[in-house]
C-alpha positions as a LaTeX table, in Angstrom:
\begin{tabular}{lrrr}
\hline
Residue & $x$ (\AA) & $y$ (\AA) & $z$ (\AA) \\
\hline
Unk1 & 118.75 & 93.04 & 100.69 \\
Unk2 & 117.08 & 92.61 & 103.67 \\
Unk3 & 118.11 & 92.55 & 107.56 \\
Unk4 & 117.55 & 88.94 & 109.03 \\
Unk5 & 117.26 & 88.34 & 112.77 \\
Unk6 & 118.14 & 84.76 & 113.12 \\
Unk7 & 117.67 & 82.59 & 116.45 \\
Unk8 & 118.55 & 79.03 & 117.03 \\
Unk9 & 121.76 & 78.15 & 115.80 \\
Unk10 & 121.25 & 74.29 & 115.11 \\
Unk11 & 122.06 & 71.63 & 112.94 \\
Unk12 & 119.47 & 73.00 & 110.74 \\
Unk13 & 119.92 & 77.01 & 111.78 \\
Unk14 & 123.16 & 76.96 & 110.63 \\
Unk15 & 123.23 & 76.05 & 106.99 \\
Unk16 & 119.94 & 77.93 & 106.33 \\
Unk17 & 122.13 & 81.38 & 107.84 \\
Unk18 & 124.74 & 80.42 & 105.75 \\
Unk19 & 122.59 & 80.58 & 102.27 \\
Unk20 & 121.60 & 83.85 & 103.43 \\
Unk21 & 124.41 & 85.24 & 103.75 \\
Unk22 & 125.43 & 84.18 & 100.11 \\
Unk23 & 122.65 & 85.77 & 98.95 \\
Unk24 & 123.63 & 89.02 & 100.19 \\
Unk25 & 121.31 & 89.64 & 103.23 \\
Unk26 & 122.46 & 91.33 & 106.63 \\
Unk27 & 122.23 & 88.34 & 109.70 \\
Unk28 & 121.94 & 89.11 & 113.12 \\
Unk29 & 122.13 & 85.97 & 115.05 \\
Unk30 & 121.66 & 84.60 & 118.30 \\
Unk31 & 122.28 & 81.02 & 120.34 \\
Unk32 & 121.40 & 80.65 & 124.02 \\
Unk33 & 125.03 & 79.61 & 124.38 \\
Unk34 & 127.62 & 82.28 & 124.14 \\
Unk35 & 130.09 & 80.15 & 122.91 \\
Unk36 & 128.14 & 78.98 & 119.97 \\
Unk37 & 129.98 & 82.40 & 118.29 \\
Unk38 & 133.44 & 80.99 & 118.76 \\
Unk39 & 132.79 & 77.08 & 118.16 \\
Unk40 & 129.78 & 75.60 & 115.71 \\
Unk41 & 129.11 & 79.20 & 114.40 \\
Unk42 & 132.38 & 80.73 & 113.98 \\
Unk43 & 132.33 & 80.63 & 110.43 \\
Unk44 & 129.38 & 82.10 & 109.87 \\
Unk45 & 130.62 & 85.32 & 111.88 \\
Unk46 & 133.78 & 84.95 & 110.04 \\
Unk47 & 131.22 & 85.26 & 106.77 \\
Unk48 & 129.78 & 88.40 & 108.12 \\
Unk49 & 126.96 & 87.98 & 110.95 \\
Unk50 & 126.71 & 89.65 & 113.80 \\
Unk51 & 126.39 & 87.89 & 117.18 \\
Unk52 & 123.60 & 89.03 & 119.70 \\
Unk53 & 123.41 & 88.47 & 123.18 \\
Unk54 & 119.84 & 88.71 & 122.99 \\
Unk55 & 116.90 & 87.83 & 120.97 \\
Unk56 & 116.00 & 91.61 & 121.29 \\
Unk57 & 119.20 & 92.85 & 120.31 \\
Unk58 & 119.17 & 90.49 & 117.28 \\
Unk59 & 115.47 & 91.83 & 116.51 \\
Unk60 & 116.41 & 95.72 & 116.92 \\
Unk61 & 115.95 & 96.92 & 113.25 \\
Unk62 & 115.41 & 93.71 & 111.75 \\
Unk63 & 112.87 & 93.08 & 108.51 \\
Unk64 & 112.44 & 89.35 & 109.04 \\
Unk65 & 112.87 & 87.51 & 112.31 \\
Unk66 & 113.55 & 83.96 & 112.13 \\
Unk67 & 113.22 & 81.32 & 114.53 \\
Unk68 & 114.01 & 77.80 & 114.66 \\
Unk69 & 114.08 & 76.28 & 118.26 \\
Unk70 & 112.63 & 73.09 & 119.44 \\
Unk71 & 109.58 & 73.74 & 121.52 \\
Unk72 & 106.22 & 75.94 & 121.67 \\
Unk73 & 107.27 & 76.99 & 124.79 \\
Unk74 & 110.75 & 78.16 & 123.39 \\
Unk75 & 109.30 & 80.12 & 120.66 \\
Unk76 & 107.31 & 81.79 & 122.97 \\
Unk77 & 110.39 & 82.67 & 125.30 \\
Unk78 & 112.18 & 84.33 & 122.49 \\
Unk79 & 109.49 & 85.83 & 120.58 \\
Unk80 & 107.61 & 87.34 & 123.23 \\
Unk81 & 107.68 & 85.85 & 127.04 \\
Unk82 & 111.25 & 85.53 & 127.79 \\
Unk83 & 113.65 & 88.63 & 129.30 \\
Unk84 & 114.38 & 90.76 & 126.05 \\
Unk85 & 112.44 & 88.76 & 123.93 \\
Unk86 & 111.98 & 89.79 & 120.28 \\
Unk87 & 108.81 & 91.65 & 121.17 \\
Unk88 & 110.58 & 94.46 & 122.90 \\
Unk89 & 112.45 & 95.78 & 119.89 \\
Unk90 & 110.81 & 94.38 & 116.98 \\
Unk91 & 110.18 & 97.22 & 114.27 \\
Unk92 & 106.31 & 97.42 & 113.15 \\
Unk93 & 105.70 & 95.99 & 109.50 \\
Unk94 & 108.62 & 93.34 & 110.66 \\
Unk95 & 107.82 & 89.74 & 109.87 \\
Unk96 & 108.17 & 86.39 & 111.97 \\
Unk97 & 109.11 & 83.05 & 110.54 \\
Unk98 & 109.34 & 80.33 & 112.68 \\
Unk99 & 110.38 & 77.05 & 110.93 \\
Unk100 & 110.53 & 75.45 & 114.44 \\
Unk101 & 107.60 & 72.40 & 114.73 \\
Unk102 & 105.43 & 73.18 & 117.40 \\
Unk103 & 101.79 & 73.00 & 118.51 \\
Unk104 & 99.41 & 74.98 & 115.92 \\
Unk105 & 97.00 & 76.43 & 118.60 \\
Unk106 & 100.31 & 77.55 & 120.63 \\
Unk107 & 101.18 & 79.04 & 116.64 \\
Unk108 & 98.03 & 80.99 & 116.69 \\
Unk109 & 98.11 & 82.21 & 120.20 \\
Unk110 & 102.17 & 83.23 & 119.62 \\
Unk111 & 101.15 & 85.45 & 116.07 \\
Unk112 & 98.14 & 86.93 & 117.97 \\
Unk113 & 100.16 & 88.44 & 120.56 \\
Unk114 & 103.03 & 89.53 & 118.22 \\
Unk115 & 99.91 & 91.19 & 116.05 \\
Unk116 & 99.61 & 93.10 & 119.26 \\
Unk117 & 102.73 & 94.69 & 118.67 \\
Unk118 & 102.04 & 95.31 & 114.34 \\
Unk119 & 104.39 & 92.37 & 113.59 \\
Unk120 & 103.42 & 89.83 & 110.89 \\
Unk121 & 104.06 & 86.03 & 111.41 \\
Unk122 & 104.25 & 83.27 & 109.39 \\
Unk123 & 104.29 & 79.40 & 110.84 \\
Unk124 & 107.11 & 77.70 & 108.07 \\
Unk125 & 108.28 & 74.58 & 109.42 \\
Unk126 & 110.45 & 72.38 & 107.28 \\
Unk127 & 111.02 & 68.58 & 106.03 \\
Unk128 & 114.27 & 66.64 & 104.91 \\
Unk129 & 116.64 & 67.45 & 108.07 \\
Unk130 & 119.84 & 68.22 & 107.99 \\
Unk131 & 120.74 & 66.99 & 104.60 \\
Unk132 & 118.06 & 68.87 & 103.20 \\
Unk133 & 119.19 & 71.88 & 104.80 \\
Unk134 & 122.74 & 71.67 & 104.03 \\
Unk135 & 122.05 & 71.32 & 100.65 \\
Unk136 & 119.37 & 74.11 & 100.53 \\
Unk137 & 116.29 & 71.49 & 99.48 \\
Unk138 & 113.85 & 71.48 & 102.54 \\
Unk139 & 110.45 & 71.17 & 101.75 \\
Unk140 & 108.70 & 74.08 & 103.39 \\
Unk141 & 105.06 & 74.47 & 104.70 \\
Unk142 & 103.78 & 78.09 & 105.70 \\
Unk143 & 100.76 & 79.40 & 107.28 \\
Unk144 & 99.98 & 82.96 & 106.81 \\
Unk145 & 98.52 & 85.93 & 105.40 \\
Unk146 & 98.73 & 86.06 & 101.30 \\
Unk147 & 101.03 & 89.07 & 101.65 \\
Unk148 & 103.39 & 87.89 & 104.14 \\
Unk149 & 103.87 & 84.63 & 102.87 \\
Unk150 & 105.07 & 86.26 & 99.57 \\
Unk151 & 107.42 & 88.01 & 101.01 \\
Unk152 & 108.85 & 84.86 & 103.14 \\
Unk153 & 108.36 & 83.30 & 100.14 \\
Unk154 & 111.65 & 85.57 & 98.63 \\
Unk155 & 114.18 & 84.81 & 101.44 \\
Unk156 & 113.38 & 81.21 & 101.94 \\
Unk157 & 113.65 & 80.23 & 98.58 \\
Unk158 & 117.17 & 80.53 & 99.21 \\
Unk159 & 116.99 & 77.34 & 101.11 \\
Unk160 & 113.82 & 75.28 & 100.28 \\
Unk161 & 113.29 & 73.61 & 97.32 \\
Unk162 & 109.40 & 73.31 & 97.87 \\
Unk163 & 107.44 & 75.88 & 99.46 \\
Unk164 & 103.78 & 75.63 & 99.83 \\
Unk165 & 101.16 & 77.83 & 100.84 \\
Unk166 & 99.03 & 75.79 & 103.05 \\
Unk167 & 96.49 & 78.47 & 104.72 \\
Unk168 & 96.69 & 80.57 & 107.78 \\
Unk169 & 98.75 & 80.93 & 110.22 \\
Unk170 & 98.53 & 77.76 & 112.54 \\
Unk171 & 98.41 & 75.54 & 109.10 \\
Unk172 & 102.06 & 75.37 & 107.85 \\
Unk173 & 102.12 & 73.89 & 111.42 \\
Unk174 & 99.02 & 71.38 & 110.64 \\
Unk175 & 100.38 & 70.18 & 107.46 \\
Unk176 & 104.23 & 69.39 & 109.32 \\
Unk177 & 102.45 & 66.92 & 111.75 \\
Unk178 & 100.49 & 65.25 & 109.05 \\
Unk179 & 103.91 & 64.72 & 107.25 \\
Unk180 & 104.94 & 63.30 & 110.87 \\
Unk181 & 102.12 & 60.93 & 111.04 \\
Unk182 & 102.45 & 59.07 & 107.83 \\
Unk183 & 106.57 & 58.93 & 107.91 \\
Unk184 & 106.82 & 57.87 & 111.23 \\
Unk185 & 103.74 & 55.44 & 110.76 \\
Unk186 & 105.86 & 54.67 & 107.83 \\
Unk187 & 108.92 & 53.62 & 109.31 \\
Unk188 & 107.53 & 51.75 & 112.27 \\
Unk189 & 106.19 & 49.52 & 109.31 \\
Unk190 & 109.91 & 48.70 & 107.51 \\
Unk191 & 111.06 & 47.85 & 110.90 \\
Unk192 & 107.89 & 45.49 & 111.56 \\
Unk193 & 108.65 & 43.84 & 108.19 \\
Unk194 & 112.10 & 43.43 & 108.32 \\
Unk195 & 111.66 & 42.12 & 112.67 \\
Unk196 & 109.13 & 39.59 & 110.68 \\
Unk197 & 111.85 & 38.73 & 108.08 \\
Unk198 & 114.35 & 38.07 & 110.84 \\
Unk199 & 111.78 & 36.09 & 112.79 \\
Unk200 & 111.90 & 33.48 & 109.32 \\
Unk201 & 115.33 & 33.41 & 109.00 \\
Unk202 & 114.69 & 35.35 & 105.32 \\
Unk203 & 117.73 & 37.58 & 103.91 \\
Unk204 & 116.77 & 41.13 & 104.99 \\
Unk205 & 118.65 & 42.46 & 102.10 \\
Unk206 & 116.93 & 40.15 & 99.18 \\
Unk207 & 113.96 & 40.64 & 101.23 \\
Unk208 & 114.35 & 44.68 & 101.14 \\
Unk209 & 115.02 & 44.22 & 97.37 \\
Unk210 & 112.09 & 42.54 & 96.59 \\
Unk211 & 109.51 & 44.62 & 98.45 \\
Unk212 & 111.33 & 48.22 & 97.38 \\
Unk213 & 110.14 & 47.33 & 94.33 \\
Unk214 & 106.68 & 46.70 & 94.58 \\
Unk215 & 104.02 & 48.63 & 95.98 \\
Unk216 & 104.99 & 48.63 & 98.95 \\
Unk217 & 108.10 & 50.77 & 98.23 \\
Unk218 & 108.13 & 54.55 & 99.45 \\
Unk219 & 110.99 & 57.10 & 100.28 \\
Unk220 & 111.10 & 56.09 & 104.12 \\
Unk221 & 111.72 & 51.94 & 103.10 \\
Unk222 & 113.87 & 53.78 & 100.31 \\
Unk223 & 115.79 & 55.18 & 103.55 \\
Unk224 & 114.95 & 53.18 & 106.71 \\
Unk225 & 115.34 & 49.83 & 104.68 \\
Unk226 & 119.00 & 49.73 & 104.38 \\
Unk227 & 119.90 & 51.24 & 107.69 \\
Unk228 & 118.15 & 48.64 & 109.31 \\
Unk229 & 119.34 & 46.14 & 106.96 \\
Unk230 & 123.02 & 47.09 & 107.43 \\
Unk231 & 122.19 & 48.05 & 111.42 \\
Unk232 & 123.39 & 51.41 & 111.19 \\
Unk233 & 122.02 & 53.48 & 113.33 \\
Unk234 & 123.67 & 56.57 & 112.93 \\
Unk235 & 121.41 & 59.54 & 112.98 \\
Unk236 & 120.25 & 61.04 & 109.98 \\
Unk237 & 117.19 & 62.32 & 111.34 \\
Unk238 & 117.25 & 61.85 & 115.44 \\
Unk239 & 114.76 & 59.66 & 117.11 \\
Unk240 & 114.17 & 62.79 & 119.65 \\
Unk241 & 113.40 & 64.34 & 117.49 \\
Unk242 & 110.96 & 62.17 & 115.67 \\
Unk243 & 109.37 & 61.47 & 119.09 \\
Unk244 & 108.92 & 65.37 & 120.07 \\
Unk245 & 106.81 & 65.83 & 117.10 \\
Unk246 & 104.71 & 62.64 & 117.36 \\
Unk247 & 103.77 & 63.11 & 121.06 \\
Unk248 & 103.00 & 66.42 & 120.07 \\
Unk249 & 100.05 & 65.48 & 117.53 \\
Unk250 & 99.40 & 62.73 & 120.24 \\
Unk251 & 98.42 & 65.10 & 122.12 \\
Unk252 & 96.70 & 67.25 & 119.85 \\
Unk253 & 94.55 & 64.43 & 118.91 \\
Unk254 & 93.31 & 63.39 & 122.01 \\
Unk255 & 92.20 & 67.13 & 122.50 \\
Unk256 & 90.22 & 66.47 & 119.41 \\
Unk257 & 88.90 & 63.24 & 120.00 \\
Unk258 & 90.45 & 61.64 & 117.01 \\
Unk259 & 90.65 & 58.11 & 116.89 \\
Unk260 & 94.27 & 57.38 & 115.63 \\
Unk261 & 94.97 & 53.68 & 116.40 \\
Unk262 & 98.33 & 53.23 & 114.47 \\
Unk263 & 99.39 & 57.25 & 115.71 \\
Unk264 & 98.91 & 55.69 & 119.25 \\
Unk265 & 100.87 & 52.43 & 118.77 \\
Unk266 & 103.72 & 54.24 & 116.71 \\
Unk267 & 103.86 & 56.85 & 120.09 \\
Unk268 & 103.91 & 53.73 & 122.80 \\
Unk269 & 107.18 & 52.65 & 120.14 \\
Unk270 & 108.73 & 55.84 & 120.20 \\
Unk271 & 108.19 & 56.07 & 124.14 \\
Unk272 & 110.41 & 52.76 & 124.29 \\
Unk273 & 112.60 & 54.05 & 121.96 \\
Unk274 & 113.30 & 57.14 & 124.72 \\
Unk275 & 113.49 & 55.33 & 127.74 \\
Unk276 & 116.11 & 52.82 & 126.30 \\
Unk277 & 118.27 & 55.44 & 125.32 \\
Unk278 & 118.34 & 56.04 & 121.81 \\
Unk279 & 117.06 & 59.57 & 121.75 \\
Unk280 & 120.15 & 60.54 & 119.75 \\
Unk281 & 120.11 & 57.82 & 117.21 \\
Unk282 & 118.45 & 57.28 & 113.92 \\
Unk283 & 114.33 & 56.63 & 113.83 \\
Unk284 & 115.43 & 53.50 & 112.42 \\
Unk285 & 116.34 & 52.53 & 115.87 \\
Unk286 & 112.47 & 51.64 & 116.12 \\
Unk287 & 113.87 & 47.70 & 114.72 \\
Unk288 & 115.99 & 47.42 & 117.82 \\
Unk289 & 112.52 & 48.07 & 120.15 \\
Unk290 & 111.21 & 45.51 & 118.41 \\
Unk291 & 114.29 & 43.57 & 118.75 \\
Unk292 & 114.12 & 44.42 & 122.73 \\
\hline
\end{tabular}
């Protein structure tokens, strides 16, 4: 068994400790907030991981290091820029995986300077939120070198159900915002249909029925369709979060020069979406800017 540095104890942190810990590994975690230990995480110290007050001290010794934190900038801070970051204790031959979604130029720059220091990385970030993770099914993208990704292959099969080798490093990233693109594209689309259902005085559900069936029907309508339908707004996935990643390849492809037309309009959305509010709600909330 192996000894797992773990940092970022989230929504999505937590179950994916908690599957390693059934599988026998040694964790070593860490959460900005002290009082993480004693609240959200307690049982998973109960279970048997150790609490850090650092991301070096969680590092010392450690044969995989595992982040998942929201930003590029917050990866950096932990792995290598911050006050006893990861870097100053991190064993040679040690491994990163970050299943964080961040920029994939920030990815590269991050695993060049951790090279530096003889540690491997490996960009992993994940689909299928919370559920997924809970119930140990997240689809999994990695970027990295043939031999490290086969040995992050063996400890996060203990939460992902798919895990695919998309290139190096920089591309598990690459393939996470292209997943972005086309499901938030996606379910800007079920809330334009069912605004234009509304708009006719139609019955959203018969009218959700009838499309789900045809080719229009996906996963996201699958998903979207009845929250929207039935107004619940709940999150399952939160809009923040959504709209992080999406400005994010916004970004990325005006460095490029891309010409992404519905990316753009979908962003301008999502940018409503923030400033009224509903950061912490469901994606689906993208109806109610319509709506607005």
């Amino acid at each position: 068994m192996s000894t797992i540095a773990f940092i970022g104890l989230g929504n999505m942190g937590r179950p994916m400790i908690g599957y390693l810990l059934k599988a026998g590994h040694q964790l070593r975690i860490y959460a900005r907030r002290p009082e993480v230990y004693q609240n959200e995480a307690k049982h998973l110290v109960d279970a048997g991981a150790i609490p850090c007050a650092s991301p070096a001290e969680a590092a010392d010794g450690a044969d995989f290091i595992i982040t998942n934190v929201m930003s590029t900038q917050d990866v950096a801070e932990v792995l290598h820029a911050g006050k006893n970051s990861v870097i100053a204790t991190a064993k040679p031959g040690a491994i990163c995986i970050d299943h964080s979604t961040i920029d994939p130029q920030g990815t590269k720059e991050i695993a060049a300077i951790m090279a530096g220091k003889n540690v491997s990385y490996v960009d992993a970030p994940v689909s299928g939120g919370v559920k997924a993770a809970t119930e140990g099914t997240l689809v999994m993208m990695l970027g990295g070198a043939d031999a490290d990704v086969a040995k992050v292959k063996e400890i996060v099969k203990n939460y992902a159900k798919t895990i695919t080798h998309i290139g190096a490093v920089g591309h598990g990233q690459v393939a996470k915002l292209c997943n972005q693109i086309a499901q938030v594209i996606n379910i800007q689309g079920v809330a334009e249909s069912l605004r234009f259902a509304a708009s006719n005085g139609a019955d959203l559900q018969k009218v959700f029925e009838a499309i789900s069936g045809g080719m229009a029907g996906s996963r996201m309508l699958d998903l979207m369709g009845p929250k929207m339908v039935g107004r619940d707004f709940k999150a399952g996935i939160e809009a923040r979060l959504h709209a992080k990643d999406f400005f994010l390849v916004k970004d990325a492809a005006q460095a490029a020069n891309l010409d992404m037309p519905a990316l753009q309009t979908v962003a301008r959305q999502l940018e409503k979406l923030m400033d009224a509010g509903w950061g912490y709600d469901d994606t689906s909330s993208l109806l109610k800017v319509l709506e607005a």
